[in-house]
C-alpha positions as CSV (number, residue, x, y, z in Angstrom):
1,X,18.3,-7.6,5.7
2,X,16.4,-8.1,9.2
3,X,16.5,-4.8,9.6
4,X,13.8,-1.9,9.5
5,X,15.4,-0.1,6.2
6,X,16.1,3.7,6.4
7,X,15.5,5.9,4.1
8,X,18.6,6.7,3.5
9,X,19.7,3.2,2.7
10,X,21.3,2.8,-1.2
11,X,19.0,1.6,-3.4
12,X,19.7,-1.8,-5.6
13,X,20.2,0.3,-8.4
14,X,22.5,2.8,-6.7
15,X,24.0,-0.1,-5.2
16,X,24.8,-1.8,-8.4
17,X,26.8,1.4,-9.6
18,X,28.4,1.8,-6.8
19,X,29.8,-1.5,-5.8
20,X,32.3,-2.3,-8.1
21,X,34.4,0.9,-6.8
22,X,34.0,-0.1,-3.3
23,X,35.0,-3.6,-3.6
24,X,38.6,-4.1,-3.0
25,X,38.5,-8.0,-1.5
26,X,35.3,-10.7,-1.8
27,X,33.0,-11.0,0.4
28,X,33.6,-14.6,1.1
29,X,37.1,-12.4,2.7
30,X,38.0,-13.5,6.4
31,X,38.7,-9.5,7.2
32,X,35.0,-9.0,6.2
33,X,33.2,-8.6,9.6
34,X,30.1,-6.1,8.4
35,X,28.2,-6.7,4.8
36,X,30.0,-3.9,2.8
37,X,26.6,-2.5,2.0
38,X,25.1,-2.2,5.3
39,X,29.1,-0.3,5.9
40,X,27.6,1.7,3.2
41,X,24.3,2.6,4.2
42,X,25.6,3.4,8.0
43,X,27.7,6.3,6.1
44,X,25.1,7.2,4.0
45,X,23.2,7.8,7.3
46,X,25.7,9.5,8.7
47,X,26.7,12.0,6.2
48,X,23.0,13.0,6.1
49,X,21.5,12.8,9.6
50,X,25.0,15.0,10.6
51,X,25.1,12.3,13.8
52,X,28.3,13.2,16.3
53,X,29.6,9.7,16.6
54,X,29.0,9.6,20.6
55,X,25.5,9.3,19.5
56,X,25.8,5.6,17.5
């Protein structure tokens, strides 16, 4: 990650319960712009900083 972490970020162990539900291709997948975790953490931000979306 070259990224300051937040702390809202997922955790390795939270992320290691939660992956298997969100993966629905691999992430060697063409479609896959974004790491699916960093997708994961931006919502987990989002949901609880409340951020309008004109604001990202």
């Amino acid at each position: 990650m070259s990224r300051k972490p937040y702390p809202s970020d997922v955790s390795e162990e939270e992320w290691h319960f939660v992956a298997p539900y969100l993966t629905l291709m691999t992430e060697q997948a063409p479609q896959r712009s974004y790491p699916l975790r960093e997708v994961f953490n931006a919502l987990r931000w989002l949901a609880r900083a409340g951020a309008p979306w004109r604001l990202l």
